[in-house]
Backbone as numpy.savetxt, mean C-alpha at the origin, in Angstrom:
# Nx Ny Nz CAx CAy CAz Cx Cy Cz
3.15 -9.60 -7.05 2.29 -8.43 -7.05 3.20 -7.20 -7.05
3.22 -6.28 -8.10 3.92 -5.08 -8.03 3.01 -4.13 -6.62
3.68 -2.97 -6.24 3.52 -2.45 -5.16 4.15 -1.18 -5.64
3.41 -0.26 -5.83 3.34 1.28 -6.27 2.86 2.28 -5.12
4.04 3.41 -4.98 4.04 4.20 -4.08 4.18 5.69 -4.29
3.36 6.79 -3.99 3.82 8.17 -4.20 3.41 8.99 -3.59
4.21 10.55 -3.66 4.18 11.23 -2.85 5.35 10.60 -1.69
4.73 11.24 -0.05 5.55 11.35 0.91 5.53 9.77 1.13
4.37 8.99 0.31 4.60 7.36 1.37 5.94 6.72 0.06
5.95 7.09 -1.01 7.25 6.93 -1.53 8.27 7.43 -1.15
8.54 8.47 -0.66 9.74 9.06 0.42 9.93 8.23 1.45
8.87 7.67 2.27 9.13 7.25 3.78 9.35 5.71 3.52
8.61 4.95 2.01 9.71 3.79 2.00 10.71 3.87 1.60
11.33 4.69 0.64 12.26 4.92 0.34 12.16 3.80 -1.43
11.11 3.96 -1.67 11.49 3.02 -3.05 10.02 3.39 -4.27
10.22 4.02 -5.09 8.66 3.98 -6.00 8.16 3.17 -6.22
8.41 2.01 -6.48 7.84 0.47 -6.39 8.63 -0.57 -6.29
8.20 -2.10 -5.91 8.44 -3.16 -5.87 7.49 -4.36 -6.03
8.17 -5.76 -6.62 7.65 -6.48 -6.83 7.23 -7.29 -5.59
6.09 -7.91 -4.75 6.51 -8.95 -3.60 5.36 -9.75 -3.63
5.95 -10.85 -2.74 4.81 -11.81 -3.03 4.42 -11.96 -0.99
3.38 -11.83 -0.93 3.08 -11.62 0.62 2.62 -12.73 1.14
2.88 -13.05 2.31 2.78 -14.35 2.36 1.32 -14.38 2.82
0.88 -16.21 2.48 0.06 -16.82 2.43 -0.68 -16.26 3.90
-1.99 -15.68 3.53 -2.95 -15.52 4.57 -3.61 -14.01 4.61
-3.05 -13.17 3.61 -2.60 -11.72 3.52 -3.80 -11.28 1.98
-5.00 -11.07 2.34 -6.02 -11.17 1.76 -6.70 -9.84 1.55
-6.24 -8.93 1.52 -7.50 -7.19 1.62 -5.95 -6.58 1.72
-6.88 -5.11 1.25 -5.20 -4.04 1.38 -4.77 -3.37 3.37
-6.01 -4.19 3.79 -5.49 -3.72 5.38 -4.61 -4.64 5.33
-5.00 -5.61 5.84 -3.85 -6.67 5.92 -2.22 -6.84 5.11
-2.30 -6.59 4.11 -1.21 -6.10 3.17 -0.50 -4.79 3.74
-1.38 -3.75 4.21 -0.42 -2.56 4.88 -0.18 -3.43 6.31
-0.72 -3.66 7.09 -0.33 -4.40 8.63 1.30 -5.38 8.16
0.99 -6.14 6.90 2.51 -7.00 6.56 3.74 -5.95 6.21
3.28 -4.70 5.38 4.40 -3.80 5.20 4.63 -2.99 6.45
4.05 -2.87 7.29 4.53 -2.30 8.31 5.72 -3.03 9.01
5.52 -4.22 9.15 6.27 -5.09 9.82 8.13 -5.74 9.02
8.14 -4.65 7.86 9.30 -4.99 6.99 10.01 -3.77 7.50
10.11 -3.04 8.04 11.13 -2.31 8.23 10.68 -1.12 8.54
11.53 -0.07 9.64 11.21 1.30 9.77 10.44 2.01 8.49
11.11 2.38 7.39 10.45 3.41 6.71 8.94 2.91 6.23
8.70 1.16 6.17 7.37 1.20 5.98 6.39 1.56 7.09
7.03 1.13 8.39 5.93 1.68 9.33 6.10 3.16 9.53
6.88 3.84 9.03 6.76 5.34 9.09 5.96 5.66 7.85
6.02 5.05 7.18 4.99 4.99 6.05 3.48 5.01 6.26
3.15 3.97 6.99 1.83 3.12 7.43 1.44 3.74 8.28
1.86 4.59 9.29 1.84 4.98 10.80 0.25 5.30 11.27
-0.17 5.97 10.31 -1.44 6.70 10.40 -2.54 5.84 8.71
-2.33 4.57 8.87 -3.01 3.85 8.06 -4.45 4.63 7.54
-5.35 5.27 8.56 -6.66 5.72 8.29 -6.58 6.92 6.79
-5.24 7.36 6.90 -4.84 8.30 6.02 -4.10 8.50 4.44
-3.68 6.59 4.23 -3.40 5.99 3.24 -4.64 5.73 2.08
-4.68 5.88 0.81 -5.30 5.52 -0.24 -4.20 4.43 -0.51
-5.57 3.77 -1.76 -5.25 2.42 -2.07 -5.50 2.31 -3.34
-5.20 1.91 -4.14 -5.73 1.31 -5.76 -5.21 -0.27 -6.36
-6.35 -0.60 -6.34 -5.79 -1.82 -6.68 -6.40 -2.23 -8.19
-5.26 -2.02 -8.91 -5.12 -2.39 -10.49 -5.81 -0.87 -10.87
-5.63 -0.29 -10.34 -6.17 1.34 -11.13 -7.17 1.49 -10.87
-7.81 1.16 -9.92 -9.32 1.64 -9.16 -9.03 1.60 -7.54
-9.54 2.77 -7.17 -9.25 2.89 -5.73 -10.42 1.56 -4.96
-9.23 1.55 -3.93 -9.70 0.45 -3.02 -9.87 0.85 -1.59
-11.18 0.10 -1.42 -11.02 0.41 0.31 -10.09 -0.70 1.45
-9.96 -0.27 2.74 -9.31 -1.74 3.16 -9.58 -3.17 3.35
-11.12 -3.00 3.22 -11.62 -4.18 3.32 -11.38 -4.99 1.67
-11.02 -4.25 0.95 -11.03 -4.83 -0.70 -9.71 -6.01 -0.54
-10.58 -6.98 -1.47 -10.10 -8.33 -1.68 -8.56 -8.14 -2.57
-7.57 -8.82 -2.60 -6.78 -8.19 -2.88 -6.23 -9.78 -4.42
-7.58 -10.80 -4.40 -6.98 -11.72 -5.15 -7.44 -11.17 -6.81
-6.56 -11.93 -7.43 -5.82 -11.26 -8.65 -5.66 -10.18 -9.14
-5.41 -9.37 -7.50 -4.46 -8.05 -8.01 -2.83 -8.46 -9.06
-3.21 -7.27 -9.59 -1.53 -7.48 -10.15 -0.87 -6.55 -9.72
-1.29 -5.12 -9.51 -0.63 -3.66 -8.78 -1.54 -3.37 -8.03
-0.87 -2.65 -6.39 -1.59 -2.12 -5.91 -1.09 -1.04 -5.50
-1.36 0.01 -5.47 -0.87 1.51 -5.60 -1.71 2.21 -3.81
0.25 3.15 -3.19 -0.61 3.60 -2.08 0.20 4.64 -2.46
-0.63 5.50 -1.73 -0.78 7.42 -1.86 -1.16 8.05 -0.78
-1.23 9.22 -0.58 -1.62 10.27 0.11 -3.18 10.23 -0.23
-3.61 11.28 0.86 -5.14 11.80 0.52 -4.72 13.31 -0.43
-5.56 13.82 -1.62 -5.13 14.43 -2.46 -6.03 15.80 -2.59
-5.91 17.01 -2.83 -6.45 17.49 -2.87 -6.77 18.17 -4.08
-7.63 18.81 -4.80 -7.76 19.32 -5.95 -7.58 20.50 -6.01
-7.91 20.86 -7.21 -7.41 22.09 -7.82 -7.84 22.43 -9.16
């Protein structure tokens, strides 16, 4: 599963994307942020304030409860404002 990041939560992992495969049990994009938290400082400085993360999974925003099987990308972001 690619893993797409921007803005400040691409700063605080320190990477615009990666490929990973999450282990078995890891089903919705909560659960998927709860596993990246647990890989290292900059993801949980990333994650810190989860309520405040967007989600897209395969190019449609997702909520956390969204199922995450045959995602191929799932994209996290900031909350955004317009203009």
């Amino acid at each position: 599963m690619k893993l797409v990041y921007f803005a400040w939560v691409r700063e605080r992992v320190g990477r615009a994307e990666e490929h990973v495969e999450p282990p078995a049990g890891i089903g919705t994009v909560a659960e998927l942020v709860a596993w990246l938290k647990s890989r290292g400082e900059g993801y949980a400085h990333a994650f810190e304030n989860e309520r405040v993360i967007r989600a897209a999974i395969d190019h449609v925003h997702a909520r956390p409860d969204a199922s995450l099987q045959g995602a191929r990308e799932v994209a996290f972001f900031p909350p955004m404002t317009g203009g």
